[in-house]
FIKOLMAR-598517 format. One record per residue (C-alpha): x, y, z; residue in three letters. Coordinates in steps of 0.05 Angstrom, whole numbers, plus 32768, in hexadecimal, padded with zeros to 4 digits. Layout:
<atoms>
XYZAla ...
</atoms>
This chain:
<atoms>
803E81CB813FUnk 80198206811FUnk 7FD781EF80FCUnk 7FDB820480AAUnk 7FBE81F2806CUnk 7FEB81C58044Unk 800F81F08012Unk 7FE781E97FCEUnk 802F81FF7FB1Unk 804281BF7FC9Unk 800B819F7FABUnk 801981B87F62Unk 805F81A17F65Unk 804781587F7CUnk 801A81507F3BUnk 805A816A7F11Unk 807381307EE3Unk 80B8813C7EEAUnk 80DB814A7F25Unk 811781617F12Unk 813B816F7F54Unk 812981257F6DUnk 813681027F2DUnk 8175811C7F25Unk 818E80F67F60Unk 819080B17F32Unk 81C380D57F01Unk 821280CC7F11Unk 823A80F27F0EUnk 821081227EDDUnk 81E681347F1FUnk 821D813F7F4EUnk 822281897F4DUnk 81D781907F56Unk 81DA815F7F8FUnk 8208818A7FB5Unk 81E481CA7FA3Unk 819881B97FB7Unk 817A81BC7FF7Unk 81B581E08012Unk 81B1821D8047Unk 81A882638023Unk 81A78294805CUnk 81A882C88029Unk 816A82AA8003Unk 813C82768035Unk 8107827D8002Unk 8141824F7FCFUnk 814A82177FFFUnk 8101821D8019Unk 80E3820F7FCAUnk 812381DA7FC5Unk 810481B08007Unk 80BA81BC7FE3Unk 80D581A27F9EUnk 80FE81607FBBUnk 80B981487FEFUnk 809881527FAEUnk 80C6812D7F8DUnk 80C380FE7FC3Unk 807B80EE7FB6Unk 808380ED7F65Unk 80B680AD7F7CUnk 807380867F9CUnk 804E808A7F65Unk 807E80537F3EUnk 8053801F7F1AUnk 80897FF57F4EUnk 806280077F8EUnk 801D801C7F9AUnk 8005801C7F5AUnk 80237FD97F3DUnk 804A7FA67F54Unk 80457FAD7FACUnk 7FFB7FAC7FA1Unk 7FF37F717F6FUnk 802A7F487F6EUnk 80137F2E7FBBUnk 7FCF7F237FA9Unk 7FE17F007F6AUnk 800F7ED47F8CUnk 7FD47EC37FBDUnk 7F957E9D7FB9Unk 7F6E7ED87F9EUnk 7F6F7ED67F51Unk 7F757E9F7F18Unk 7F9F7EAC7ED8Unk 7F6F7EA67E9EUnk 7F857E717E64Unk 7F967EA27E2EUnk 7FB67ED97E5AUnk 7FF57EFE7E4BUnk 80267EDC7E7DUnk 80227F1B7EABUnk 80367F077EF0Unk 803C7EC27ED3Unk 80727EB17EFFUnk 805D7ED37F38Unk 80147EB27F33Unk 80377E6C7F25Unk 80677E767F6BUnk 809F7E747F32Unk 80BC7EAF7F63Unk 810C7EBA7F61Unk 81427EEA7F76Unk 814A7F087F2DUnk 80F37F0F7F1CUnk 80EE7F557F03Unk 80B47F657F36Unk 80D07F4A7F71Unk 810D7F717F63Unk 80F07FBB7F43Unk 80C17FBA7F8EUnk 81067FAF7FB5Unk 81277FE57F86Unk 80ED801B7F8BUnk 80E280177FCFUnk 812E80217FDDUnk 8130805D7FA9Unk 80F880827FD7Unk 812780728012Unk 815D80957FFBUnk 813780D27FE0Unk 811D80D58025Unk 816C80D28042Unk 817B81008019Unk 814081338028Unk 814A81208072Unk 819D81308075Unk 81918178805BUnk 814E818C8079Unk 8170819D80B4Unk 819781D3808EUnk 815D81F48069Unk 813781FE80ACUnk 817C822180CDUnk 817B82538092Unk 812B826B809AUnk 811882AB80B4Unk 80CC82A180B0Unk 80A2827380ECUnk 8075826080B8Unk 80AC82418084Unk 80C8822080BEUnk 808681FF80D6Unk 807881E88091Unk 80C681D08080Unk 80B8819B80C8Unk 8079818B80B4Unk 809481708071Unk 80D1814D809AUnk 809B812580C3Unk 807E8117807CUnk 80C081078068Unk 80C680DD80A3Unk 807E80B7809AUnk 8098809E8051Unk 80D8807A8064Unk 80B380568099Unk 808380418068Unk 80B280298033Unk 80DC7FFB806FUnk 80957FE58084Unk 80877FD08040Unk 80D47FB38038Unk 80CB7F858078Unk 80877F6F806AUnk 809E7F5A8022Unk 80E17F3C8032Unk 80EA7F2A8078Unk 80C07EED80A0Unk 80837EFD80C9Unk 80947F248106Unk 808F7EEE8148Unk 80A87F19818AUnk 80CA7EDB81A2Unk 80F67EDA8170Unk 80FB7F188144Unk 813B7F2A815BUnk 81567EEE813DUnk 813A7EF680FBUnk 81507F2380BBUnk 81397F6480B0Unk 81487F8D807DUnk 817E7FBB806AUnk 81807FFF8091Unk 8192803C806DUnk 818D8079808CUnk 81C080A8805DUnk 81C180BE801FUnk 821180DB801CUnk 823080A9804AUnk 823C80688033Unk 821D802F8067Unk 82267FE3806FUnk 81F87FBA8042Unk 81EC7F918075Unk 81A17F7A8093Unk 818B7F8980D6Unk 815B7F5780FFUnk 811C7F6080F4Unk 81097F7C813DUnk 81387FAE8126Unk 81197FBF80EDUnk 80DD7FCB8107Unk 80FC7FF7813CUnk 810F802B8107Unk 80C8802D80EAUnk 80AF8041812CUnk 80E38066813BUnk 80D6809380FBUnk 808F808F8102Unk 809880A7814AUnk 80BF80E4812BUnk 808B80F580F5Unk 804D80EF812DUnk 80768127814BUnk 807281568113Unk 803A814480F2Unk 7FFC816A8116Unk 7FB78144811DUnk 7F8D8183810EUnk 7FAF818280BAUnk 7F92814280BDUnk 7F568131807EUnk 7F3F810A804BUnk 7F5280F4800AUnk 7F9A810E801BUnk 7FCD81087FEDUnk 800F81158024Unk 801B80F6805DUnk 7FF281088099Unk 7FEF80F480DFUnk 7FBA80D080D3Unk 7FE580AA80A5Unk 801A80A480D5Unk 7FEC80848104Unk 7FCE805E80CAUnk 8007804180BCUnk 801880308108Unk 7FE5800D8115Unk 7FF87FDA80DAUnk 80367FCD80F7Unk 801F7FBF8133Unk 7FEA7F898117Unk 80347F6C80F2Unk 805B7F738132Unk 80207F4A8158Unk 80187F8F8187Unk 7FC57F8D818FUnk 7FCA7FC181C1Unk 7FEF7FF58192Unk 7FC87FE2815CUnk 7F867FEA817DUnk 7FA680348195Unk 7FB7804C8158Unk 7F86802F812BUnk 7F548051815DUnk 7F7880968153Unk 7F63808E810CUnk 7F2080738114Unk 7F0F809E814FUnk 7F2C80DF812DUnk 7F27811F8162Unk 7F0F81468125Unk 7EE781168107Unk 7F1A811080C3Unk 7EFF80D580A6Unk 7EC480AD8094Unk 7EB0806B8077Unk 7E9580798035Unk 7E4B80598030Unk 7E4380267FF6Unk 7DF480378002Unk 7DEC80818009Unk 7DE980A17FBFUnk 7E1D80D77FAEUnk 7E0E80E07F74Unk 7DD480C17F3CUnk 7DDE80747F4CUnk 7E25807A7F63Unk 7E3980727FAAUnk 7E6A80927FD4Unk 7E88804F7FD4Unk 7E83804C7F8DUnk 7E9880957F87Unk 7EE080837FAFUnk 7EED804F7F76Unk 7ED7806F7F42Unk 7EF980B77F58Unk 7F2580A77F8CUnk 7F0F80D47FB5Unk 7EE880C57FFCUnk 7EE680CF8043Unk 7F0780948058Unk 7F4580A08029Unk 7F7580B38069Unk 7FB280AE8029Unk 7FB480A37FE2Unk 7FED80AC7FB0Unk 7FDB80E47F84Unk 7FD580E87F39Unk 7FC181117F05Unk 7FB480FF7EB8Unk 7FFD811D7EA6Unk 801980F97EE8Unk 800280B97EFBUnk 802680717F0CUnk 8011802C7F03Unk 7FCE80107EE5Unk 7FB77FDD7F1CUnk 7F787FC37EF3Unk 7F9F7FB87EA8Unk 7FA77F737EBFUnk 7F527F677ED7Unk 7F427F857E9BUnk 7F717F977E60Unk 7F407FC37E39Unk 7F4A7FC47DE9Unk 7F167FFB7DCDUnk 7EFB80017D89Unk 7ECC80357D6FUnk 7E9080067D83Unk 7EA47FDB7DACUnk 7ED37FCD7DF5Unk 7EF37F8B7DF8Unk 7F167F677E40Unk 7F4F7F397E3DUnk 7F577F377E8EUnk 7F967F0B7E97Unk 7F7A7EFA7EE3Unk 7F317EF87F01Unk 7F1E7EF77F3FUnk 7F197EAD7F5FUnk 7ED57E8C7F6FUnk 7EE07E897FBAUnk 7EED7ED57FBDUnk 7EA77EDD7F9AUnk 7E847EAF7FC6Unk 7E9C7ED67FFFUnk 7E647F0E7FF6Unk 7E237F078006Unk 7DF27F277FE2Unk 7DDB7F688003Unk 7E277F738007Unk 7E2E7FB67FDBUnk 7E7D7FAD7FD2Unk 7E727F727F9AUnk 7E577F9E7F68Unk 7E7F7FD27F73Unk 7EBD7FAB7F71Unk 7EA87F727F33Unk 7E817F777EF7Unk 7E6B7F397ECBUnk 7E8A7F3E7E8CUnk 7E987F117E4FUnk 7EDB7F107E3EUnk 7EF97F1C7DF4Unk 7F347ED37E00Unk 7F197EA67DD8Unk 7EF67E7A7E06Unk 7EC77EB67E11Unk 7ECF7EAD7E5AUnk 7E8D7ED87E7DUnk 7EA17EE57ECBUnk 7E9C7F197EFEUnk 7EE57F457EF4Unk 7F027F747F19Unk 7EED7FB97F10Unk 7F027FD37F4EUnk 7F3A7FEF7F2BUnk 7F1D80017EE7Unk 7F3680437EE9Unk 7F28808A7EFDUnk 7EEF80AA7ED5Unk 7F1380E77ED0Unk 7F5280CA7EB2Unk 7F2880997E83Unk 7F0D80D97E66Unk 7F5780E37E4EUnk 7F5680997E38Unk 7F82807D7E72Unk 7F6280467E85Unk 7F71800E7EC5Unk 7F9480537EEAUnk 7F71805C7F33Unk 7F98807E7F71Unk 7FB8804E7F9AUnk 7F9080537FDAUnk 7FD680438014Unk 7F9E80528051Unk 7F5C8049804DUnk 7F2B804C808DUnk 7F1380068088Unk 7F527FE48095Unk 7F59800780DBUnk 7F177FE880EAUnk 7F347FA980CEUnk 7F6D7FA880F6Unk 7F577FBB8136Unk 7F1C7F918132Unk 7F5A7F5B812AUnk 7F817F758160Unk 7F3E7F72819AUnk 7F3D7F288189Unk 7F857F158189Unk 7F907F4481D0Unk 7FAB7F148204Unk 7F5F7F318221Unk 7F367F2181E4Unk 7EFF7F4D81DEUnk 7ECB7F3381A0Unk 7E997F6881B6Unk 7EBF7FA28199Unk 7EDA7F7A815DUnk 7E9A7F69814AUnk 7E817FAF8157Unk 7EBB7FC88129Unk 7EA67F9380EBUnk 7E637FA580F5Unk 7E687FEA80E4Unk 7E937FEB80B0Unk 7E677FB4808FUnk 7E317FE18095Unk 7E5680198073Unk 7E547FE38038Unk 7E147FBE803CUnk 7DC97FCC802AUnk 7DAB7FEA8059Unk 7DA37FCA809CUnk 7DD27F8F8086Unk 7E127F8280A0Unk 7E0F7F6980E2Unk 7E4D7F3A80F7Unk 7E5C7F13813CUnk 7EA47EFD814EUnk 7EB67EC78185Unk 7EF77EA58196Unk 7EDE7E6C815FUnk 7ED57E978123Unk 7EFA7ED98124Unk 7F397EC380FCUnk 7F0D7EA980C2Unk 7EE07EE680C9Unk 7F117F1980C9Unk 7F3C7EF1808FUnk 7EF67EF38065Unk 7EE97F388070Unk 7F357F538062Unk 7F1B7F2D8017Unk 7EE07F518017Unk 7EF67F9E8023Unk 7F497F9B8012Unk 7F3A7F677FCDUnk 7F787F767FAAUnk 7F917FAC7FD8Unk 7FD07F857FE1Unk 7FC47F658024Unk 7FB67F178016Unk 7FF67F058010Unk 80137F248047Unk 7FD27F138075Unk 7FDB7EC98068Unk 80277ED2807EUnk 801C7EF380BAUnk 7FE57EBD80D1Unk 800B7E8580CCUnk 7FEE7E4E80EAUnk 7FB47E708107Unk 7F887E7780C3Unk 7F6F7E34809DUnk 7F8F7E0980D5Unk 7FE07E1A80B8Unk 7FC27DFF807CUnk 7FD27E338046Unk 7FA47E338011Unk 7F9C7E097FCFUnk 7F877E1F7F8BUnk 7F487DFF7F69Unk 7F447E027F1DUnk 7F087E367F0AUnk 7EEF7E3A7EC1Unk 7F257E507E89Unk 7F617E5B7EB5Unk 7F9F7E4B7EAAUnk 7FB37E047EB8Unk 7FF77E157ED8Unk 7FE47E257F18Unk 7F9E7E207F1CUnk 7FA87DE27F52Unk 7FDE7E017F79Unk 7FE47DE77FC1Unk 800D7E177FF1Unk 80237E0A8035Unk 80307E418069Unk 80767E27806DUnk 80857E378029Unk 80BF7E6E8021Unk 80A97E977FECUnk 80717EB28022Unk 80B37EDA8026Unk 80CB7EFF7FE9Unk 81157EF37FD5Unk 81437F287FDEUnk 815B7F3C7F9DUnk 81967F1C7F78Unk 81BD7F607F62Unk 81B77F707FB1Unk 81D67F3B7FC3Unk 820F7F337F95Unk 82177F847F8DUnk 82667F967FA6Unk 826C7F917FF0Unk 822B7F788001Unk 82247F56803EUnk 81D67F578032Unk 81BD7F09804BUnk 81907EE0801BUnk 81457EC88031Unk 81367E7F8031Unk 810F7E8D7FF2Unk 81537EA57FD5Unk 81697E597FCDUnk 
</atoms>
């Protein structure tokens, strides 16, 4: 694949805020003229079908940022539903069901994540039937690298959207019996009609690699850098290596979480939370408050005219007067999660700051900021807004720290090694030091997934996937903290309990000629 700088055409059309080629594909019939006429061959005029393809992976990309995904309800709703956070008394009922494990077929967020993820699919379908067309009609090498670059891009993004599917709505992945077990529904066409009908989850998985196999092939390791707001290689292999820790593979993980972390051109970096980029503000500091660092491998891009979900409104809820800035967080972060950090541990003021709240109990406690928004969109008074970071650097050290323990040949020496430095990245000087054995790596690496990923939307998922292996198959349980809400605040949950697995939604189930299965949590 020729080497190129990413098309900064392609770039302007990402930030656009309507995407009228792509949105037009949810209108019927008023779309169904322009359906048939975009992204067709024009051997008369390659440049038409050429800006067409650009305009649609744009398109494509506008899609992720839905308040649904990323931004919203796939990052929170997980970590809500897990031991991280406490509803405080007084809050507005945000998540209340979700936090409470009041979790059906017909709750709005459970559903809109299902719906959005889907939507992408199909945009992706549709992009991927008539790509093959647009290439036929070019006359120019370098439209025709660029047009199978942004297939393997193209490519990349469905396999991330069934990832996410299967890790929301399917059961943990066990090789000894994952071809038993439900997948999720395959849909690979956008013009054809297919089955509704779920494939097993082994299968599933198969077409994530398989896509992911296709997009490593067009995606070239030297376009590879930071902060990048497409799909890369980098992501590809990102994203690989995550599976792998889900499908229980250590030895894929540790290869392609290596491909990151060992990067032939050096792409990425862990940004330092105790080298000074700028004034007092650290490069760690400067990725939350900017979103922009070294270790960003991909981030969904926004601009203050284009942007999707607000992941800290519910930490924080800002209300500004002329003198004064009030919080009415409707969750704050639980007491265990702030016990986990020791002292010369640079993440816990980057991530919380101690704040009195304006409910009426006055409530002072450490909240989120993590997510209190970028400084360049709060200048344009949107507040809570920050770039969804998909891949970051740290959890490839994460996961193949994992993935050396839980080898069938542990080895603790280079999981420790890999905790080590990236707890260096984020500790005072000189601090950070960690040591794994067979006794205490399940516990460490749980604790440190807290630490760096804290509402990241991994928790949930994480506990899932452990099973009986973390807290001795005990789950967790819910202490009451100061001012939270009573409802909930002394939840026990076991690992047996369904809703570890989202229910399929209601509509896709009872939608005409569905053969789609239900999830235990379903009943």
């Amino acid at each position: 694949m020729k080497t190129f700088l990413r098309n900064m055409k392609l770039y302007a059309m990402l930030l656009i805020a309507a995407i009228s080629l792509t949105s037009c594909l949810d209108k019927v019939p008023e779309s169904a003229l322009l359906e048939e006429e975009v992204m067709q061959p024009t051997p008369g005029n390659p440049n038409k079908s050429f800006n067409e393809a650009e305009q649609f992976l744009s398109g494509i990309y506008a899609r992720m940022m839905s308040g649904a995904l990323w931004s919203g309800y796939l990052t929170l709703v997980p970590e809500i539903q897990a031991d991280l956070v406490y509803a405080v008394d007084g809050y507005s009922n945000t998540y209340g069901n979700i936090w409470q494990w009041d979790i059906r077929p017909t709750n709005a967020e459970i559903e809109a994540v299902y719906a959005a993820l889907y939507a992408v699919i199909a945009n992706c379908n549709f992009f991927l039937e008539r790509i093959e067309g647009v290439i036929g009609c070019q006359t120019n090498d370098e439209s025709i690298a660029y047009l199978e670059y942004y297939k393997g891009e193209v490519y990349a993004i469905r396999a991330l959207c069934y990832s996410e599917l299967i890790k929301c709505y399917c059961k943990a992945y066990d090789p000894a019996t994952a071809q038993n077990e439900l997948g999720v529904v395959i849909r690979t066409k956008y013009s054809e009609p297919e089955s509704s009908r779920r494939a097993s989850l082994y299968d599933s998985y198969q077409f994530v690699l398989e896509d992911l196999t296709e997009a490593e092939k067009l995606l070239d390791v030297e376009n590879d850098y930071y902060g990048a707001l497409y799909m890369t290689h980098a992501a590809v292999c990102a994203l690989r290596a995550r599976v792998a820790l889900h499908m229980q593979n250590w030895e894929e993980a540790v290869t392609y979480s290596s491909k990151v972390i060992d990067h032939p051109n050096d792409a990425f970096d862990l940004a330092s939370a105790s080298t000074l980029y700028s004034g007092s503000m650290s490069y760690f500091d400067y990725m939350w408050n900017y979103d922009q660092a070294f270790e960003i491998i991909f981030e969904v891009g926004f601009t203050t005219t284009s942007y999707g979900g607000a992941l800290g409104q519910s930490f924080l809820n800002i209300t500004r007067t002329t003198n004064n800035i009030f919080y009415y967080p409707d969750y704050v972060p639980a007491q265990w999660v702030l016990n986990l950090y020791q002292s010369s541990d640079l993440r816990y003021n980057a991530y919380f700051t101690s704040l009195q709240t304006s409910h009426d109990h006055g409530l002072i406690w450490p909240l989120l900021t993590k997510y209190y928004g970028n400084q360049n969109f709060m200048q344009s008074m949107i507040y809570h807004v920050s770039m969804p970071k998909v891949f970051r650097l740290a959890e490839q050290y994460l996961i193949r720290a994992e993935a050396y323990c839980r080898q069938a040949t542990p080895n603790f020496s280079k999981a420790s090694a890999d905790l080590t430095t990236l707890r260096r990245a984020r500790f005072e000087a000189g601090g950070g030091n960690i040591s794994l054995s067979a006794d205490n790596y399940i516990q460490q690496i749980a604790d440190e997934r807290v630490r760096e990923l804290y509402m990241e939307g991994f928790r949930l998922w994480d506990l899932k996937r452990w099973g009986n292996l973390y807290n001795n198959g005990q789950g967790f349980e819910r202490k009451p903290q100061s001012n939270t809400l009573k409802e909930g605040s002394s939840l026990k949950v076991s690992m047996d309990n369904p809703l570890f697995t989202w229910p399929i939604p209601q509509h896709e189930i009872e939608s005409p000629g569905s053969e789609v299965e239900p999830n235990e949590s379903n009943k």
